[in-house]
N, C-alpha and C positions, 0 to 999 in steps of 0.2 A: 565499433563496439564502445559501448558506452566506458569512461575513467572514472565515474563516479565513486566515491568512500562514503557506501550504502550508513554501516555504522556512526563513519565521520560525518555525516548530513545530516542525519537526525539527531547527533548529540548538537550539532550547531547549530540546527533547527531550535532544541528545546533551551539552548543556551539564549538564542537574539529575541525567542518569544519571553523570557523568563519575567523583564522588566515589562512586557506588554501586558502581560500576564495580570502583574501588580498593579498597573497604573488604570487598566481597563478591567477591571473582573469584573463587573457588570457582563460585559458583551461575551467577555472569554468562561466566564458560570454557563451562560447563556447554550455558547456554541458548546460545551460541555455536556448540558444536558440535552442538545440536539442529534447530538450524536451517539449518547446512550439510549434514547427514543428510535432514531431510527437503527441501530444495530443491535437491538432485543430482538431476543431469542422469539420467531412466531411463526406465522403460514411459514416461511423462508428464516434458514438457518442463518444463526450468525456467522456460520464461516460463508454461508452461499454471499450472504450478506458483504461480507467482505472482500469476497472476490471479486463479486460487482465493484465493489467501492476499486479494488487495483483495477479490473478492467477500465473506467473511467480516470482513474491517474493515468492508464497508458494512453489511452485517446486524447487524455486532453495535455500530456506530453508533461507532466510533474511528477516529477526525481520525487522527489520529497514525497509527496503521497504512494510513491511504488514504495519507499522504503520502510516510510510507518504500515500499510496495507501486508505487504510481505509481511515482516515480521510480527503483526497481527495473527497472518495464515500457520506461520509456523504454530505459534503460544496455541491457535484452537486445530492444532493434529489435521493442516493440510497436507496431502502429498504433492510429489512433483510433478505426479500425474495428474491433478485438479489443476495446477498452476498453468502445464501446458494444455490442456484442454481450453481454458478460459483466455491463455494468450493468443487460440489459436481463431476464436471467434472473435479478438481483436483485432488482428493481421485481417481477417475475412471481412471486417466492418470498413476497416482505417488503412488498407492496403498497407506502405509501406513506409509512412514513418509511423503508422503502429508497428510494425516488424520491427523496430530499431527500439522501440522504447519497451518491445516484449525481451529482445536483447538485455536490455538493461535491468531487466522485472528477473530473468533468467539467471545473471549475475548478480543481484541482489538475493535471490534466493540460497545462490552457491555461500556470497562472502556472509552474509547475516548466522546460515548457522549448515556451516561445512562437518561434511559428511552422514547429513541427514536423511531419510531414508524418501526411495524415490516416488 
C-alpha cells in the first residue's frame, strides 16, 4: 500500500514548481492553457475528462498526477463509484502495478477529503 501524504505532495509539488513557475512562465502560461483546452467542458465531460487524465497517472505510475487528478474529481462531484469503475479498467489494461497505484488513487481519494460520499 502505498505511504504517500496525497495533500503533502502536492503542496510540495506546487512549492518546488513555485520558482519554475517564475523563471519559465513562458512554457508554464503555455502548459496552463494546454490544459484548460484539453479539459473544456465538450463531446466528453470534464470530470470523464479527468478521470482519464488519473487513469493515465495510474498507468504511467505518478503519485503526483493521482493526487492533483483526485482532487480535481472531488471539486467536479465524482463518486467513489466512478473512481472504482475507472481504476478498475486500469487494473484490466495495466494488470498489477496498475492494481497497486489504483491502491494508492484509493487512498488518495480516502485522505484528500475523508468521509465523502461513495
Amino acid at each position: 500500500m502505498s505511504t504517500f501524504d496525497h495533500p503533502g505532495l502536492i503542496q510540495d509539488i506546487n512549492e518546488c514548481l513555485g520558482p519554475f513557475r517564475k523563471n519559465q512562465s513562458d512554457t508554464m502560461k503555455g502548459f496552463a492553457l494546454l490544459a484548460q483546452a484539453a479539459m473544456a467542458e465538450g463531446a466528453v465531460s470534464t470530470k470523464q475528462k479527468e478521470l482519464i487524465a488519473l487513469a493515465i497517472g495510474v498507468s504511467q505510475r505518478c503519485s503526483g498526477c493521482i493526487g492533483f487528478h483526485v482532487k480535481a474529481l472531488h471539486r467536479l462531484g465524482a463518486t467513489r463509484a466512478e473512481l472504482e469503475e475507472t481504476l478498475s479498467v486500469c487494473v484490466y489494461m495495466g494488470g498489477g502495478p496498475s492494481l497497486m497505484y489504483a491502491a494508492e488513487a484509493l487512498k488518495a481519494w480516502d485522505t484528500l477529503h475523508p468521509g465523502a460520499p461513495g
